[in-house]
C-alpha positions as CSV (number, residue, x, y, z in Angstrom):
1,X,7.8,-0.3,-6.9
2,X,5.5,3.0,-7.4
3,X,7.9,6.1,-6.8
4,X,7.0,9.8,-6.4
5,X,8.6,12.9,-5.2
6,X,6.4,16.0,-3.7
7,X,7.2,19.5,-3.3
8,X,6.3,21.1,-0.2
9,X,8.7,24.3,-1.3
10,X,8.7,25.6,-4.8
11,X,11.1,22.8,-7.0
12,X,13.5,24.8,-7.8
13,X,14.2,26.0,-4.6
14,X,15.8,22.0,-4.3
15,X,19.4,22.5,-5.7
16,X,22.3,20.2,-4.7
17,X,24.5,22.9,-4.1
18,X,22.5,23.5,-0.9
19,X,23.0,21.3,2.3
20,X,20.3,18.8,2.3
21,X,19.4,16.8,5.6
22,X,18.1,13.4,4.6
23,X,15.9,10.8,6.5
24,X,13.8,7.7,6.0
25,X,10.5,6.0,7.7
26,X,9.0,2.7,7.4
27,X,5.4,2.4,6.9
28,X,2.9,-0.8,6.8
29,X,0.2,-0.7,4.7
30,X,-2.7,-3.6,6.1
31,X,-5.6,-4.7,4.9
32,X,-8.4,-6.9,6.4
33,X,-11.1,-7.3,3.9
34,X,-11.9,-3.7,2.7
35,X,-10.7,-1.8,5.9
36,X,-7.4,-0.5,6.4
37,X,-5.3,-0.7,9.8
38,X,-4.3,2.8,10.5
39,X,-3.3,4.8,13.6
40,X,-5.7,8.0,14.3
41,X,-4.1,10.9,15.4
42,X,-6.8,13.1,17.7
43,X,-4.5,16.1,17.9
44,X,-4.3,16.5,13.9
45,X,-7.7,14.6,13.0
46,X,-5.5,12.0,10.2
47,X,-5.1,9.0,9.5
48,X,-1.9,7.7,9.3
49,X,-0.1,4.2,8.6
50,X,1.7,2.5,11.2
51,X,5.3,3.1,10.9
52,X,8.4,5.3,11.8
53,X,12.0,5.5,11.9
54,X,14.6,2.9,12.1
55,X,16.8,2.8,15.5
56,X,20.5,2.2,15.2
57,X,21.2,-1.0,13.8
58,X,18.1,-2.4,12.6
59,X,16.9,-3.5,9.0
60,X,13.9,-2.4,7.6
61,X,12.1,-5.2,8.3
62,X,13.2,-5.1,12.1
63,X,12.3,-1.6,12.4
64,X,8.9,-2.0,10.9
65,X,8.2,-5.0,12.4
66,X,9.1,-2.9,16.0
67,X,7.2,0.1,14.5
68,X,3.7,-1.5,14.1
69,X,3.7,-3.8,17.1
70,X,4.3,-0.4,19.2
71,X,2.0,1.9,17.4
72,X,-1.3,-1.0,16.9
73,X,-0.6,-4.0,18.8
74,X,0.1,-6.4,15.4
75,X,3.0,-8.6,14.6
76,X,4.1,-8.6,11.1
77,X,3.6,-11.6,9.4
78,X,4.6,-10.9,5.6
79,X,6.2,-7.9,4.1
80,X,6.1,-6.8,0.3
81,X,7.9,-3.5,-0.8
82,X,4.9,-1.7,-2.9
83,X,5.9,2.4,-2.7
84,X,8.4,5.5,-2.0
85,X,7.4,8.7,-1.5
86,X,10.1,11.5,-1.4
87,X,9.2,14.4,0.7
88,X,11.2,17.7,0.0
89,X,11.0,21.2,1.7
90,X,12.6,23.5,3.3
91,X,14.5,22.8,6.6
92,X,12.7,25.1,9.3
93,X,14.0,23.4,12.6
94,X,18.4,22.3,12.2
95,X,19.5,25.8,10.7
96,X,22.7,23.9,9.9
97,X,20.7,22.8,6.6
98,X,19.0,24.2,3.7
99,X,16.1,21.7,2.5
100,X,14.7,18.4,3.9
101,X,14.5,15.2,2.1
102,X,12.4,12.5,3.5
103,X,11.8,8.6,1.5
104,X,9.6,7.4,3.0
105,X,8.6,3.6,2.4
106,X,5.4,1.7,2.0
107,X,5.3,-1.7,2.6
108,X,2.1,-4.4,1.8
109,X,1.9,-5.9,4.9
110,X,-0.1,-9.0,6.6
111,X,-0.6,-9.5,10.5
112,X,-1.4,-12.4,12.9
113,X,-4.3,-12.5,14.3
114,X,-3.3,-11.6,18.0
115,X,-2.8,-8.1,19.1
116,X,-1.1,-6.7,22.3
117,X,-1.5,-3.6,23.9
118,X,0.4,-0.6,21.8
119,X,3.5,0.3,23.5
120,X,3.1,4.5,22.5
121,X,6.1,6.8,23.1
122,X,5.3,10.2,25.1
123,X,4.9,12.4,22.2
124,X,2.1,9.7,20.3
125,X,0.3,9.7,23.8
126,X,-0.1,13.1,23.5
127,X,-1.3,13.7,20.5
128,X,-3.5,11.0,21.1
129,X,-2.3,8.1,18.6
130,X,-5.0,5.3,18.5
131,X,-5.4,2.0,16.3
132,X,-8.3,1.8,13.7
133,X,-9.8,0.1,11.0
134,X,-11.2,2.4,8.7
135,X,-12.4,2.0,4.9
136,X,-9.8,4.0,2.4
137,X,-12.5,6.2,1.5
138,X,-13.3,7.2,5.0
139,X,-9.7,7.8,5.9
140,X,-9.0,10.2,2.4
141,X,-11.8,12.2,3.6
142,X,-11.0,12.5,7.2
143,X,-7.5,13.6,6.0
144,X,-9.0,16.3,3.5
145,X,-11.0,17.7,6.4
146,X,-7.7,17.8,8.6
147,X,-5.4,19.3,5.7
148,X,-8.4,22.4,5.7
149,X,-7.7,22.3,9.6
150,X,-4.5,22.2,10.1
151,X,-1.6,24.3,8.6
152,X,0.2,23.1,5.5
153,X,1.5,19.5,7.2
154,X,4.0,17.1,4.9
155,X,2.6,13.8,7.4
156,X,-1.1,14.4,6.2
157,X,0.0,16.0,2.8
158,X,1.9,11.9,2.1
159,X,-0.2,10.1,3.9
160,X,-3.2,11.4,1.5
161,X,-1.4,10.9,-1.2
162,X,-0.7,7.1,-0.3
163,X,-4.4,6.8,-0.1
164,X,-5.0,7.9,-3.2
165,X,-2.1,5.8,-4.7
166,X,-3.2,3.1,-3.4
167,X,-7.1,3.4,-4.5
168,X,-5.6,4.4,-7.8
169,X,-3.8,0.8,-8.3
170,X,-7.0,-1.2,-6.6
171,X,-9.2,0.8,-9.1
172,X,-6.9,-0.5,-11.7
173,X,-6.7,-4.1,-10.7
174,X,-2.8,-3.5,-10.8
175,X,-2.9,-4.6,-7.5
176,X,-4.8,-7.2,-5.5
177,X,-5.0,-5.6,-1.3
């Protein structure tokens, strides 16, 4: 499994002496011939792979399997563990920590061939979550275009960054999507 850790905050601001608040997501990674399954995001203008957090009691697999039948419509046929990106920054929002730590997990997934209506929570109806199937190309540069847009953003920052992993290891035959 590829593993990577990324610096929004200058690295050796990230000490363990300082109180750390630490999370996970889930993430599917789809292919259907060269196109990607992603959810577009019309308030940021990103692409971004189906996926979230897991709610109390679930396994991974549960929780992505919940994830990407509420953000796309798909049910989860296969899942392979391929990647891990750690996120760390500084914690603007619980003022009870210091820094943020977020592993985040990619996973190769494959989907039936039936879709149902995605079941979006409030907050991805408004900022306008909607399946696509877009070409990794297209999506790396739709991303660049919202990372000039928008200010410094860790989704977009990781998501692009999966992109790039992942046309790094088809580029290298490493991995067959």
């Amino acid at each position: 499994m590829i593993e990577e850790t990324m610096y929004l905050c200058k690295k050796d601001e990230f000490t363990d002496n300082k109180k750390i608040l630490r999370k996970e997501s889930h993430r599917a990674i789809i292919f259907k011939g060269d196109l990607l399954l992603m959810v577009y995001v019309n308030r940021y203008g990103d692409y971004r792979f189906p996926g979230g957090k897991l709610d109390a009691g679930e396994t991974k697999e549960e929780g992505l399997k919940r994830e990407v039948l509420e953000e796309v419509g798909a049910y989860i046929t296969s899942i392979t563990p391929f990647a891990n990106i750690k996120t760390r920054n500084i914690e603007r929002f619980k003022l009870e920590y210091d820094l943020f730590e977020l592993d985040t997990y990619y996973y190769l997934c494959n989907i039936g061939d039936v879709f149902l209506e995605p079941n979006l929570d409030e907050k991805e109806i408004k900022d306008g979550f909607e399946m696509a199937w877009v070409s990794l190309d297209d999506a790396i540069t739709q991303n660049a275009i919202a990372m000039k847009r928008t200010k410094k953003s860790l989704v977009i920052e990781r998501e692009t960054r999966m992109l790039h992993i992942i046309k790094e290891q088809a580029t290298s035959n490493e991995v067959a999507f």
